[in-house]
N, C-alpha and C positions, 0 to 999 in steps of 0.2 A: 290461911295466913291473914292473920290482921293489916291494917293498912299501918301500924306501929309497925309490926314485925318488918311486912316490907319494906319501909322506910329502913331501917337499922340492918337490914339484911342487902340492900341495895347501898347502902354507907359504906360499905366495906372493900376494900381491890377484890372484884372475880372476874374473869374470865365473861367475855361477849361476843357473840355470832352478830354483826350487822350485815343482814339480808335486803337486796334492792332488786329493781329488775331496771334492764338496762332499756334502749330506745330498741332495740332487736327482740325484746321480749323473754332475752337470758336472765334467769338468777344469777346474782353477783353477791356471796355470803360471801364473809372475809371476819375475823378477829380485831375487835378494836380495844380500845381504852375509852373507858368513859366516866364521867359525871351526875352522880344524881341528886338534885338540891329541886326542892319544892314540888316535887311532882314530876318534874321531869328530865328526860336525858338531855346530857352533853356529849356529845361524840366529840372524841378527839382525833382530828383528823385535816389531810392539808386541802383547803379551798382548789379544787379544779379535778382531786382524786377521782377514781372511775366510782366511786362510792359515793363521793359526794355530789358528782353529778347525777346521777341518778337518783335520789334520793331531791335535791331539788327539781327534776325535771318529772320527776313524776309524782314527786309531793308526798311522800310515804315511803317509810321503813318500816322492817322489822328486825325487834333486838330478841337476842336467847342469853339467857344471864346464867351462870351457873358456877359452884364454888368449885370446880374441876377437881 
């Protein structure tokens, strides 16, 4: 995939796995909504989520994007 393709193929509403691990050292995947402009994600999601802390407290996500 070209970095066009990605771009226009991440423009579109799909379906996303946001993967964290928590302070216990649990995976915490869950479905989100998201954003993609310039290179990179937006998660949408509410400040204080178990997603969202983990994800600032250990500085690192992983997204799984796909057209379901």
């Amino acid at each position: 995939m070209t970095p066009g393709e990605r771009d226009a193929y991440l423009s579109q509403p799909r379906n996303a796995i946001l993967a964290t691990v928590g302070a216990n050292g649990r995976i915490h995947a869950v479905p989100v909504w998201f954003r993609y402009e310039g290179g990179a994600f937006g998660i949408i999601t509410e400040r204080g989520s178990v997603k969202h802390r983990n994800a600032v407290n250990a500085g690192r996500a992983a997204i799984c994007v796909d057209d379901g």
